[in-house]
C-alpha positions in Angstrom: 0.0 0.0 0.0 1.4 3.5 -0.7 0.4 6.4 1.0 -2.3 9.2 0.1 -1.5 12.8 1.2 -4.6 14.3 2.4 -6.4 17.4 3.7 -9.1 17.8 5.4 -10.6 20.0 8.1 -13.1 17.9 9.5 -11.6 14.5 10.1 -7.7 13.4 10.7 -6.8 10.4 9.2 -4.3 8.4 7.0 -5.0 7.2 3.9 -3.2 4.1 1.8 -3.9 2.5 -1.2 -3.1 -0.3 -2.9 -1.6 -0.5 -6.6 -4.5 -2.1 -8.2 -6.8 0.5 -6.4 -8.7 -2.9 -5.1 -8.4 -1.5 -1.2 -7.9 1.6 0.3 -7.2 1.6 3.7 -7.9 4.8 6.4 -6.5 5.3 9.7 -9.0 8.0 11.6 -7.7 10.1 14.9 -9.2 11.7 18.0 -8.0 15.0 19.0 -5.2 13.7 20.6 -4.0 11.9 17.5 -5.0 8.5 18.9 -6.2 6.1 16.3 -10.3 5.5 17.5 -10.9 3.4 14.0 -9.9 1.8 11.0 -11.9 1.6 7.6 -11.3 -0.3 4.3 -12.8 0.0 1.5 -12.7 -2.5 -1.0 -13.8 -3.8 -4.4 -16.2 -6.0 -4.7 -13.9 -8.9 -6.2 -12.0 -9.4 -3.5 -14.9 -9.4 -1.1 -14.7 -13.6 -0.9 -11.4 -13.8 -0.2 -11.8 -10.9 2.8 -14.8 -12.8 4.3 -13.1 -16.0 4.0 -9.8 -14.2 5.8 -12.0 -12.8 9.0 -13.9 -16.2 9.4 -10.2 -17.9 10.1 -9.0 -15.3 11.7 -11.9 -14.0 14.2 -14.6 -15.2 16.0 -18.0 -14.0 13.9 -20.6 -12.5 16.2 -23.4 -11.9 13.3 -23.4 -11.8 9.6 -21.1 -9.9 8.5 -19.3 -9.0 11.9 -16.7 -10.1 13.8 -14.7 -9.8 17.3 -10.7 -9.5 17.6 -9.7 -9.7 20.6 -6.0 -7.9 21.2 -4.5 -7.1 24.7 -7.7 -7.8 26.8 -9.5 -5.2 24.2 -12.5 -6.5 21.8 -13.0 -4.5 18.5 -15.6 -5.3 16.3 -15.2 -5.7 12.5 -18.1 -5.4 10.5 -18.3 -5.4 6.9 -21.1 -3.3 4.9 -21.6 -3.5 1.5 -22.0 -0.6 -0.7 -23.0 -0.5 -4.6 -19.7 -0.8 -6.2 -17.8 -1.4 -3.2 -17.7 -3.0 0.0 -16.6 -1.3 3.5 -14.8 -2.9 6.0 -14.6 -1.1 9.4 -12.4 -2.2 13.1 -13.6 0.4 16.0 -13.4 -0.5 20.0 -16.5 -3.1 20.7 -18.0 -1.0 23.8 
């Protein structure tokens, strides 16, 4: 992934993408430049492959959502689909 320069008054983040422009991935901070969430965004080929990854990976709470547990922390994944995309985001489970 390479990284996007970006501007924007509102929200702080990070932004990477891939080559391909299959995934981009953004890094979102508080105030405090703490990172509260992630979100990718994918295309809709590689949706399969991303489903199939969580499922081995995490323990799935619902369709389309999982838990990671990391450090005594849960954080919920939960994938949303979109029209021509697909959006994966990892916040804090509270």
């Amino acid at each position: 992934m390479s990284f996007n320069n970006v501007r924007n008054e509102r929200y702080k983040y990070l932004k990477y993408s891939d080559s391909s422009d299959k995934q981009t991935l953004l890094f979102f901070f508080n105030p405090d430049s703490v990172c509260h969430s992630v979100r990718l965004i994918c295309d809709l080929s590689v949706k399969t492959d991303k489903v199939n990854e969580f499922n081995s990976a995490y323990k799935k709470s619902a369709e389309n959502r999982w838990i990671d547990r990391r450090d005594g922390k849960d954080y919920l994944i939960e994938l949303r689909d979109e029209k021509w995309s697909y959006v994966v985001t990892i916040e804090p489970n509270i």
